[in-house]
Backbone as numpy.savetxt, mean C-alpha at the origin, in Angstrom:
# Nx Ny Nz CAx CAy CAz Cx Cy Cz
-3.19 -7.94 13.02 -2.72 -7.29 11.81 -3.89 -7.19 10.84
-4.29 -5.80 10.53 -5.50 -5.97 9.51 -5.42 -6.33 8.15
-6.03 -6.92 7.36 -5.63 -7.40 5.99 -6.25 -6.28 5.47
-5.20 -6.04 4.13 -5.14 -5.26 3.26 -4.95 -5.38 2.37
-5.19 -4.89 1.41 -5.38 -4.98 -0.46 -4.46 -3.76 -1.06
-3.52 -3.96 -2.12 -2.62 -3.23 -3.03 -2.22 -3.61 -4.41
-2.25 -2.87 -5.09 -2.06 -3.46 -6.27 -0.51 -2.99 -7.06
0.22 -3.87 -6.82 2.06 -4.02 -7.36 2.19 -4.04 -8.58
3.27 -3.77 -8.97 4.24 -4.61 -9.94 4.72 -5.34 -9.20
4.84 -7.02 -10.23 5.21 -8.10 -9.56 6.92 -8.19 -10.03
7.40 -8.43 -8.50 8.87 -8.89 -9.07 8.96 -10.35 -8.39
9.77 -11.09 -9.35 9.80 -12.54 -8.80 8.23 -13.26 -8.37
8.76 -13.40 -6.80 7.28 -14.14 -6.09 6.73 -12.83 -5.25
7.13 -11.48 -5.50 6.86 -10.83 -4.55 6.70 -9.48 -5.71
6.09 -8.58 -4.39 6.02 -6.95 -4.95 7.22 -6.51 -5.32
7.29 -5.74 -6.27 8.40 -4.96 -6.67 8.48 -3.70 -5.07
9.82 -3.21 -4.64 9.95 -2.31 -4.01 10.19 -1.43 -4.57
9.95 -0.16 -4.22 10.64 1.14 -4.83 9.37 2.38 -4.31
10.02 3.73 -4.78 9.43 4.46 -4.39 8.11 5.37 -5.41
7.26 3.98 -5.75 5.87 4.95 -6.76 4.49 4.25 -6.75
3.78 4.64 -7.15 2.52 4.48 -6.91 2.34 2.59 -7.15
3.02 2.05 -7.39 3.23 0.81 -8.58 4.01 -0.27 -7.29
4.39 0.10 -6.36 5.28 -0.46 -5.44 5.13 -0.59 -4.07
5.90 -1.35 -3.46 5.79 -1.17 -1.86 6.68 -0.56 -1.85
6.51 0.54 -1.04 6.98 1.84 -1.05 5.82 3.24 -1.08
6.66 4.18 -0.99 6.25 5.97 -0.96 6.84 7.09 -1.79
6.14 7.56 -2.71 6.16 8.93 -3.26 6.40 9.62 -1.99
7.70 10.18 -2.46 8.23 11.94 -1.90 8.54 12.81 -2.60
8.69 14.27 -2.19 9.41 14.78 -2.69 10.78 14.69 -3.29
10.73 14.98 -4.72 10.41 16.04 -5.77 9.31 15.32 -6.43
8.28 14.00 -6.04 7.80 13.81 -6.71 6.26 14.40 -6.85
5.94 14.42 -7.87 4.56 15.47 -8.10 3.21 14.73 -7.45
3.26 13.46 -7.49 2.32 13.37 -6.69 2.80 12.39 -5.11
2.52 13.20 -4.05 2.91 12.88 -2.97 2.67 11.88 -2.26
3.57 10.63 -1.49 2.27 9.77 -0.38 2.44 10.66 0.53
3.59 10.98 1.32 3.79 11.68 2.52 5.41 12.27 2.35
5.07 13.60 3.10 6.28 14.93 2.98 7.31 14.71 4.25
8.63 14.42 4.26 9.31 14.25 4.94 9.37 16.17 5.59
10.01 16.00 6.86 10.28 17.50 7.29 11.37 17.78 6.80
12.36 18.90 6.95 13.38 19.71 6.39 14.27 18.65 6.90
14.12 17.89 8.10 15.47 17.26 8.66 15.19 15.46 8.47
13.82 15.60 7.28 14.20 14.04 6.33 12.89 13.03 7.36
12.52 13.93 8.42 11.97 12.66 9.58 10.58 12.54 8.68
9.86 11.25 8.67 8.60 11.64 8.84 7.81 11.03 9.77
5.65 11.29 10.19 5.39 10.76 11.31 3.97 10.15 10.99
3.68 9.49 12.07 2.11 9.03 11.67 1.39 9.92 11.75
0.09 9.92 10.87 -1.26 11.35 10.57 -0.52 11.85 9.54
0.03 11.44 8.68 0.66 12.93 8.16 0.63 11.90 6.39
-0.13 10.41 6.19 -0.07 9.83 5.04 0.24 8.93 5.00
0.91 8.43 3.75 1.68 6.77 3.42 1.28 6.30 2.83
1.88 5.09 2.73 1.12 3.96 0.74 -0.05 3.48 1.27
-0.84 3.81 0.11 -2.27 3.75 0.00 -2.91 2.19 -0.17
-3.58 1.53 0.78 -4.22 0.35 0.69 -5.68 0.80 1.02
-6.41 -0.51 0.89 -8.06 -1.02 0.86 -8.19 -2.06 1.71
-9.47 -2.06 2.55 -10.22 -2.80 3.18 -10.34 -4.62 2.39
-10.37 -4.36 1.01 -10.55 -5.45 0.25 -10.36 -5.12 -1.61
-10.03 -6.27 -1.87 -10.06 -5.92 -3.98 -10.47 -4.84 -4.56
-11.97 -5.14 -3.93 -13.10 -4.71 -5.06 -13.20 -2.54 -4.74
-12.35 -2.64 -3.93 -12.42 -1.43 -3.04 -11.00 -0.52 -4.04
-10.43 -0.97 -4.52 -9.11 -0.72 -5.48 -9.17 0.00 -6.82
-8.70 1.04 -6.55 -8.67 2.16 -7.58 -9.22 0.66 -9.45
-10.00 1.45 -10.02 -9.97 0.39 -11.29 -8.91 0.61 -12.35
-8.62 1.56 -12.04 -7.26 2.30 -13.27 -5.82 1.38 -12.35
-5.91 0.61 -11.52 -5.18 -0.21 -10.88 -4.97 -1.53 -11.22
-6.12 -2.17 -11.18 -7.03 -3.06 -11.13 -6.16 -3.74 -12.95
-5.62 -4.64 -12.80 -5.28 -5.31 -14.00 -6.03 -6.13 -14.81
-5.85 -5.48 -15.77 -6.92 -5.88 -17.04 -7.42 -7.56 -17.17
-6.37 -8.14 -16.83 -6.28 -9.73 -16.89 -8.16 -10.28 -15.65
-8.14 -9.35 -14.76 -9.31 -9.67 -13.96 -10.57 -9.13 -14.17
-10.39 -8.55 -15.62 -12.13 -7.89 -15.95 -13.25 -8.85 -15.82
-13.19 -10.03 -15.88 -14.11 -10.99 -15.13 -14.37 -10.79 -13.96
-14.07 -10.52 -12.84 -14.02 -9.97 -11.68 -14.96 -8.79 -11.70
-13.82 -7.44 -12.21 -14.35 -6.27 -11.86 -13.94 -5.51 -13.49
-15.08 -5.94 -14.07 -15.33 -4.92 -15.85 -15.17 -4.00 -16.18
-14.49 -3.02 -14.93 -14.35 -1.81 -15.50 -12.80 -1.67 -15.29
-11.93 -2.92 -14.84 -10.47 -2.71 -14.27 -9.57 -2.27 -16.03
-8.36 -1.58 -15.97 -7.54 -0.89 -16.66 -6.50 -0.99 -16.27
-6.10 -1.50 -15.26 -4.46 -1.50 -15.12 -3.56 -2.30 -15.86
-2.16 -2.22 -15.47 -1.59 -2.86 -16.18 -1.30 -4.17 -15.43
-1.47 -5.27 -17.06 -1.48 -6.94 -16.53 0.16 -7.19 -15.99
1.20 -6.18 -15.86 2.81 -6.39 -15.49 2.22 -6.42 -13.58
1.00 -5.84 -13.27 1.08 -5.80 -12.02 0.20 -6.95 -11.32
-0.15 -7.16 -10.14 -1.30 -7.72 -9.46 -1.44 -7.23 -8.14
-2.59 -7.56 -8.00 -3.57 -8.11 -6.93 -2.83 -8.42 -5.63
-2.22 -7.73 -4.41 -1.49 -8.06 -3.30 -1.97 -7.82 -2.19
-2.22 -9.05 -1.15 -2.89 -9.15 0.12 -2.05 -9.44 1.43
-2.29 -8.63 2.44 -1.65 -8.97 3.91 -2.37 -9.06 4.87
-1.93 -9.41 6.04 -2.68 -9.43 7.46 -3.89 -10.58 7.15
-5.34 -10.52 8.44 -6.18 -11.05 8.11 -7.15 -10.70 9.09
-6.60 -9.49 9.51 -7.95 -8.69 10.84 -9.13 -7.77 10.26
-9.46 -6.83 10.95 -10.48 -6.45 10.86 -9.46 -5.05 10.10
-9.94 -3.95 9.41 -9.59 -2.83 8.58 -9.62 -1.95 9.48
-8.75 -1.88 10.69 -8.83 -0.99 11.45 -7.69 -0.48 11.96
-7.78 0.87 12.73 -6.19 1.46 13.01 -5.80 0.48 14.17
-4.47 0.06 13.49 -3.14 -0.52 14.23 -2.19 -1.00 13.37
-1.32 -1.86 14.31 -0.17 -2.66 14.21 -0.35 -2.95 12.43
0.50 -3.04 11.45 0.64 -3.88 10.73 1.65 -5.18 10.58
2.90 -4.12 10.97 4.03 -5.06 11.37 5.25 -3.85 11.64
6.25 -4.46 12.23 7.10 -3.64 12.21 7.07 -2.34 12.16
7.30 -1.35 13.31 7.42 0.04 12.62 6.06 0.45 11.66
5.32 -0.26 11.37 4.12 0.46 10.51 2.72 0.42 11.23
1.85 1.09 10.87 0.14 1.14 11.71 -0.30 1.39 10.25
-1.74 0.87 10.29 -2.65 1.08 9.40 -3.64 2.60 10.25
-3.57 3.53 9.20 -4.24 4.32 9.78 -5.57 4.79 8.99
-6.90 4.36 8.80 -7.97 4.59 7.95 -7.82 6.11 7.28
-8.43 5.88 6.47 -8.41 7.34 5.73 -10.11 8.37 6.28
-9.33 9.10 6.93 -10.52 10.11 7.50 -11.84 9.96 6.62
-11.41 10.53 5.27 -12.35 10.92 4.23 -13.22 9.37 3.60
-12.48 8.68 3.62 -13.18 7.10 3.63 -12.86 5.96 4.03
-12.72 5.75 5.62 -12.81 5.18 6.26 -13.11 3.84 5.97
-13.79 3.38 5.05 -14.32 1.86 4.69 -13.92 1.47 3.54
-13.36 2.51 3.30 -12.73 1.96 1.88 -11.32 1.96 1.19
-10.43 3.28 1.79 -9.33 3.31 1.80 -8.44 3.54 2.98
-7.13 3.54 3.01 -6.00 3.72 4.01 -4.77 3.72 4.21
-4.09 3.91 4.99 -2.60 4.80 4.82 -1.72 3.83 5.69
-0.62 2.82 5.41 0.38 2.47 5.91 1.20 3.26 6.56
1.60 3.55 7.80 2.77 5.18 7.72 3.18 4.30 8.78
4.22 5.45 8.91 5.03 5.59 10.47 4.68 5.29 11.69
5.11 4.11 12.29 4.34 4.00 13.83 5.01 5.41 14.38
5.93 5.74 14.81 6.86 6.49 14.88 7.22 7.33 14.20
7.82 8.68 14.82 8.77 9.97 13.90 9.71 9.05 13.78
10.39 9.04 12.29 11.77 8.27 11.82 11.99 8.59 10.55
12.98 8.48 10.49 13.95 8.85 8.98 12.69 8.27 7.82
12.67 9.21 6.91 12.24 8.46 5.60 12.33 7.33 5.10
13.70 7.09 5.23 15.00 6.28 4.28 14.58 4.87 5.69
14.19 4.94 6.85 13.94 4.14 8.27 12.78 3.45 7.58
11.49 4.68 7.42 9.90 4.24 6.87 10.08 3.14 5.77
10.89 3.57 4.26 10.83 2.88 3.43 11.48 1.68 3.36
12.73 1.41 4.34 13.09 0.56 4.74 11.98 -0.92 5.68
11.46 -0.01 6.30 10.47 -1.30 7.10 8.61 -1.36 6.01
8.79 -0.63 5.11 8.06 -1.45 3.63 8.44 -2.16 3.10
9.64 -1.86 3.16 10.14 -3.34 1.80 10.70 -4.25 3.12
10.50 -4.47 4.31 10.75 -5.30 4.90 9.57 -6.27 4.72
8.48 -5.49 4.75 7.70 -6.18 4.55 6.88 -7.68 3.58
8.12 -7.29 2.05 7.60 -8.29 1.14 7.66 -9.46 1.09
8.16 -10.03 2.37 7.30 -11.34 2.33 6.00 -11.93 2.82
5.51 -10.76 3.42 4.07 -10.89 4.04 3.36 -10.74 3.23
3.62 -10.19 1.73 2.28 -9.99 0.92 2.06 -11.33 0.32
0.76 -11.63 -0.21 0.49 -12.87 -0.66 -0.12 -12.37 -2.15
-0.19 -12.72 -3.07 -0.29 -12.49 -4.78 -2.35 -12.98 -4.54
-3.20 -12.06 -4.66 -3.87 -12.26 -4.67 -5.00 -12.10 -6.64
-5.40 -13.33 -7.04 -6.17 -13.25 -8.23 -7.67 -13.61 -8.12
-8.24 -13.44 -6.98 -10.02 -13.00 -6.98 -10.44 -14.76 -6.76
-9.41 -15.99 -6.52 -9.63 -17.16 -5.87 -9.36 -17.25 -4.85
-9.16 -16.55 -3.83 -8.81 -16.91 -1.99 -9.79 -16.46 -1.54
């Protein structure tokens, strides 16, 4: 399972679920900015997108990046309601994450960003379901592990 970097809203001991940039979870349509487009009959598949992770922290959008860790990284802006969320502990490469999901690198930057999706063609409502299955695998990461 490759480890990966995301940056949540924290609910409880875990990521908030839901469907936005802020969550475990996926932007769809009607929303304006997209992770991945279901087809007319709701399916979606791997290659085609998904919630956006990193190789590591420092690799994490800084408009993400919560203000509370500008010691870290000085140029971070996000908001301190969110953090720092880590999984797996392999190498940043395409496969398995867990369940129903593959890490698939991002063509365009390969070493730095990447796409959770669909092992499988499956229902949307299937995909976002085996994300938020996921929240107990994430671990709350603050720039000490």
């Amino acid at each position: 399972m490759p480890l990966i970097f995301r940056v949540m809203c924290v609910d409880g001991n875990g990521p908030r679920c839901g469907p936005d940039a802020r969550s475990l979870g996926v932007r769809v349509p009607p929303s304006l900015d997209v992770d991945i487009e279901p087809d007319a009959a709701g399916f979606v598949q791997p290659g085609r997108g998904g919630m956006s992770v990193s190789p590591e922290a420092a690799l994490l959008p800084i408009h993400r990046l919560p203000r509370r860790l500008k010691d870290k990284f000085p140029r971070a802006s996000g908001s301190n309601l969110d953090a720092v969320w880590q999984m797996g502990v392999g190498a940043f490469v395409a496969g398995e994450v867990a369940a129903q999901l593959v890490l698939r690198p991002d063509p365009d930057r390969p070493i730095a960003h990447g796409f959770v999706e669909p092992a499988n063609r499956m229902l949307c409502a299937e995909y976002q379901a085996a994300l938020t299955a996921t929240r107990e695998l994430w671990h709350r990461w603050e720039g000490d592990s």
